[in-house]
N, C-alpha and C positions, 0 to 999 in steps of 0.2 A: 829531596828526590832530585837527581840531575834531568839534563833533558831530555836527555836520551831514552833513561828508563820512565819519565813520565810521557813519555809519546808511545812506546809500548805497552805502558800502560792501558791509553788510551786507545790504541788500536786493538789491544784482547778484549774491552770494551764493546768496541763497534763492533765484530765478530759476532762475539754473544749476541750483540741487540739482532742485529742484521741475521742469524740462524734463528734466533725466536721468532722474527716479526715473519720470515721465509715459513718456520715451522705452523704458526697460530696460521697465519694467513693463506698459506697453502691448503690446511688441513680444515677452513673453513670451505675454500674453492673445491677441495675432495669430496667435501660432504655432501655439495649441491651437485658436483658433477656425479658423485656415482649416486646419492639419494635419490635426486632428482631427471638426472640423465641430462644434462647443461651446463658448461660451463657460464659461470655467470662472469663475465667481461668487465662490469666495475671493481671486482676482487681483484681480479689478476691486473688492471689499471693503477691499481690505488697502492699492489705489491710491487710492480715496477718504478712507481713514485718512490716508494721507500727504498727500495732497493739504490733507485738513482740518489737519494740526499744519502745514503753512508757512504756509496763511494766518493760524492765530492765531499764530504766532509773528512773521510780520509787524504783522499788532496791536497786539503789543506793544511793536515797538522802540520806539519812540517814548517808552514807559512807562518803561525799565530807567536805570539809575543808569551813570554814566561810566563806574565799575567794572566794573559787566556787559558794558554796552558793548563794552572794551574789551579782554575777556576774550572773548565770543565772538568778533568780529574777530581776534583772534590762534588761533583753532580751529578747524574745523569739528567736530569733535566734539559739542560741546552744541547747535550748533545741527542734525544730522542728530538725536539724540536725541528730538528731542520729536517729529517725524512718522512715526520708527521706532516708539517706544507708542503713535502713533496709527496703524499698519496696527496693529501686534499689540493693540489693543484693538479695530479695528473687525470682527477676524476672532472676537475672545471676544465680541462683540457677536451677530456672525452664527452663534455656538455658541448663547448664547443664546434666538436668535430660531428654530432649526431644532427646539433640545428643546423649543418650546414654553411655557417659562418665564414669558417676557413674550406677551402678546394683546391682542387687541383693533383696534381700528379706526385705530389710527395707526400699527400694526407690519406688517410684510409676510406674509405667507401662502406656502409653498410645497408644492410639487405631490413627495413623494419616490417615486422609482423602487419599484415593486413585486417583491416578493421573490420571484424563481421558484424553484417546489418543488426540496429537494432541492442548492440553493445555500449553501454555505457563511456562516456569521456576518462571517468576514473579507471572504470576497467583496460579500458586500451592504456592508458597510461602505467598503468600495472605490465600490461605484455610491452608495452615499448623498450620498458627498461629493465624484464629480466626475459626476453625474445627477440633483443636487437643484437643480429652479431656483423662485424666487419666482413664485408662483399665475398674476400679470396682470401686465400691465406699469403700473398703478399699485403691485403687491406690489415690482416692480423698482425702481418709484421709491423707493419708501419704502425700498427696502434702502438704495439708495446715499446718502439724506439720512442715513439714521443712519451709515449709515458715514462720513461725509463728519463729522456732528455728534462722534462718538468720537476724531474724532481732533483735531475742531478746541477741544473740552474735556476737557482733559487727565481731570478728575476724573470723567466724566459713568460713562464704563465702572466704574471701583470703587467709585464710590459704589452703584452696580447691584450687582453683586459683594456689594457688606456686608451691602446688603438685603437677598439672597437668603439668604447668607449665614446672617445674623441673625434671618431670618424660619426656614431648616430646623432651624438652633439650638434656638429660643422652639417650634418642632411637636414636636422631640425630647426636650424638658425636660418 
């Protein structure tokens, strides 16, 4: 196979993954929003992750050496890898962004459910994380670029991570 057509290849590949992972994960976000009457926020987070690693990983065919190549063409494996760390990084992103961590006027804002008396720790932590939505709907937009940004730079979420990290580290030394 030359290289041309195994980069085609690889691109009707990502297509497919990238319409299924949009189709399964979408159609689970349907089911809560119209079941339940809410969108749930980590779905649509963890689908902008993915959504963000196929496009960089289309990006890059182009970039990779025959060997690569020609190794993901023989997998799907490494190539679903890199937009699965990109949901599971856009959801430690929007961990993140809920404890407050990161702020400021590029980051999103959200509105969390109010604790009524007499309600259990476990149970509020149950509405926190399927009754926390982002402030406005610019706070929305801003969630889903970063989400979309975590997944579509592999490194962007640990390198966050270290700094935080490294910064509780240097306060506790």
């Amino acid at each position: 196979m030359d290289r041309i057509e195994a980069v085609h290849t690889l691109t009707k590949r990502l297509i497919v993954m990238t319409l299924v992972a949009v189709l399964v994960v979408g159609a689970i976000s349907a089911i809560t929003l119209f079941g339940e009457g809410r969108l749930m926020i980590t779905w649509l987070c963890f689908l902008c992750g993915i959504i963000g690693g196929f496009v960089s990983i289309q990006q890059r065919i182009r970039k990779v050496s025959d060997e690569e190549l020609e190794l993901l063409n023989r997998s799907w494996f490494p190539i679903l890898l890199v937009p699965i760390f990109g949901g599971v990084f856009s959801l430690v992103l929007y961990v993140i962004f809920l404890s407050g961590i990161m702020t400021g006027g590029a980051f999103p804002e959200f509105d969390f459910p109010v604790k009524p008396e007499g309600l259990s720790d476990t149970f509020y932590m149950k509405a926190v994380l399927s009754q926390t939505y982002p402030s406005t709907g610019q706070d929305l937009a801003k969630l889903v670029f970063w989400s979309f940004v975590s997944g579509f730079s592999e490194r962007f979420v640990p390198q966050i991570v270290t700094k935080i990290s490294n910064t509780s580290r240097s306060k506790d030394a």
